[in-house]
C-alpha angles and dihedrals in degrees: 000000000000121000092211102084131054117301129226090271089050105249123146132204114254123256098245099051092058098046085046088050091052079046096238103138134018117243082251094060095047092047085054094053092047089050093055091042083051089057097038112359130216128145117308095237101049087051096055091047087055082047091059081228094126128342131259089256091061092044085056102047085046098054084047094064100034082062094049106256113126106166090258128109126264119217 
């Protein structure tokens, strides 16, 4: 069973760790962004693509899978 997706409890794994798994973004540059989403919010990921931490395609590919989708077939 994979550990990307929710669990049975419904937990999923956090953004940045993901992004930080596919070895996207540094945990500097994460704390960073959820410093600046503490002070004016916004979503994690847009603020790390104004960053020019990581771009608008890897935060896609990383939500997929935090939701569970990974391109393969469910029976």
């Amino acid at each position: 069973m994979s550990n990307d997706g929710p669990s049975a409890s419904g937990h999923r794994k956090l953004l940045g760790v993901i992004l930080q798994e596919m070895d996207l973004v540094m945990e500097s540059e994460i704390q960073e962004a959820l410093e600046i989403q503490r002070r004016e919010g916004g979503l994690l990921g847009e603020i790390l693509v104004r960053l020019i931490y990581t771009a608008p395609e890897e935060i896609a590919v990383a939500l997929t899978l935090q939701s569970g989708f990974d391109g393969e077939e469910r029976r």
